[in-house]
N, C-alpha and C positions, 0 to 999 in steps of 0.2 A: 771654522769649518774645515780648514784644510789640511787641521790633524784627525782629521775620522781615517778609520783605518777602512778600507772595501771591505764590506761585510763577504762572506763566503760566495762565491761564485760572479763576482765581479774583478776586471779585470782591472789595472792603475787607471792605465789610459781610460776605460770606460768608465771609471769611478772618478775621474780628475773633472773627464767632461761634464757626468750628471752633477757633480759637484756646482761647476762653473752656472749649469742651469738653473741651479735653486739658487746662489749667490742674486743671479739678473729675475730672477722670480723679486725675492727678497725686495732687490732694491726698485720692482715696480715696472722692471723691464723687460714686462711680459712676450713683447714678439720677438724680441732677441732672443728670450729663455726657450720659448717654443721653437727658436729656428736650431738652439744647441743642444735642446733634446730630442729633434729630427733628424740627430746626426747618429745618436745611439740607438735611436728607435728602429729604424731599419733593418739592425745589425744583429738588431736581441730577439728572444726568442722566448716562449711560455710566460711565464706571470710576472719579469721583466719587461718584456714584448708593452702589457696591458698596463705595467706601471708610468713607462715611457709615453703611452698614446694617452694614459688618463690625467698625466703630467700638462702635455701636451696641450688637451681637449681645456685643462684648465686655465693656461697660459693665453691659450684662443676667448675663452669666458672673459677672462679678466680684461685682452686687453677689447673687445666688445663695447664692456663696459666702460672703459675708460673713453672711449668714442663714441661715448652717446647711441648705443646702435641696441638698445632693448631686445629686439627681434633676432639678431647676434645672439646675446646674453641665453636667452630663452631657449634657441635650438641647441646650442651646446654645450649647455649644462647639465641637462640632460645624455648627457653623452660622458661627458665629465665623471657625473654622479653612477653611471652603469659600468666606469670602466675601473674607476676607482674602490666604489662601493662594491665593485664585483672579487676584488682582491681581498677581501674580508674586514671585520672588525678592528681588527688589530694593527700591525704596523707592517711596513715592508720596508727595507733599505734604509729602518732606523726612523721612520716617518709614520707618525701618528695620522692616518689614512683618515677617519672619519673628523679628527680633530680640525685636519685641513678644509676638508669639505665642509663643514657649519663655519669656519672662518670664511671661506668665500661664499656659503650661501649668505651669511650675515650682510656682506658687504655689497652684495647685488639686488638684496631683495628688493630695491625700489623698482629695479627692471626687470625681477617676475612679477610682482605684481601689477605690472601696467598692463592693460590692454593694448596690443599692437593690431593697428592696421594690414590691411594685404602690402601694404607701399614696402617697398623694399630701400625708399629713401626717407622712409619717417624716421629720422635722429632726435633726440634728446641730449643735448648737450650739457643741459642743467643738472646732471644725473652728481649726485653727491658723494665725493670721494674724497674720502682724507687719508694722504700717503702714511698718517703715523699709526692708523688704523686697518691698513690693509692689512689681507692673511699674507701669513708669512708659512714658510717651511722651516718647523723645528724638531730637529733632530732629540729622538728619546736619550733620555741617561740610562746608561747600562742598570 
């Protein structure tokens, strides 16, 4: 991953860090990725700006899910799917966009489809996750 060249309009430093964040996506460590793409999100601006927050929103989904917290999964997914699927069909920053999103809808569906409570402390811990299965971030071939 860390001979990708910044595609146009990204800087080292900013493309070393959003690098860094798909690595800790990658490897499942989703609230790390979420805190080291809060670091560029701030900074960016236009359809960067909503790649960063849809990265983000995703990173938050997943790690939700990994916490048994259903009602988590469900609100910001939705959030996910609007800010990602709002960058278009195609790809951004080398990232097959819709590709990502059916990998993490895949992997959450048991916590859309459950019916949640008003409780804000109903967990499901039993929620099925298998790390060799998670969505990952893969970078298109030129």
């Amino acid at each position: 991953m860390d001979a990708l060249e910044p595609p146009n309009g990204f800087k080292e430093e900013e493309w070393a860090t959003f690098l860094e964040g798909v690595r800790l996506f990658n490897d499942c460590r989703y609230f790390e990725a979420h805190d080291v793409w809060e670091e560029i999100w701030d900074l960016a601006s236009g359809p960067r700006r909503d790649l960063y927050q849809g990265l983000i929103h995703a990173a938050v989904t997943m790690e939700h899910y990994l916490r048994g917290n259903p009602r988590g999964v469900q609100g910001v997914w939705g959030m996910t799917v609007a800010r990602l699927g709002g960058l278009g069909a195609g790809q951004m920053a080398g990232i097959r966009l819709n590709r990502l999103l059916e990998e993490i809808q895949r992997v959450i569906r048991p916590a859309l489809d459950m019916e949640v409570g008003r409780s804000l402390l109903q967990r499901q811990p039993d929620l099925p996750f298998d790390a060799a299965k998670a969505p990952a971030i893969v970078f298109a071939t030129p």
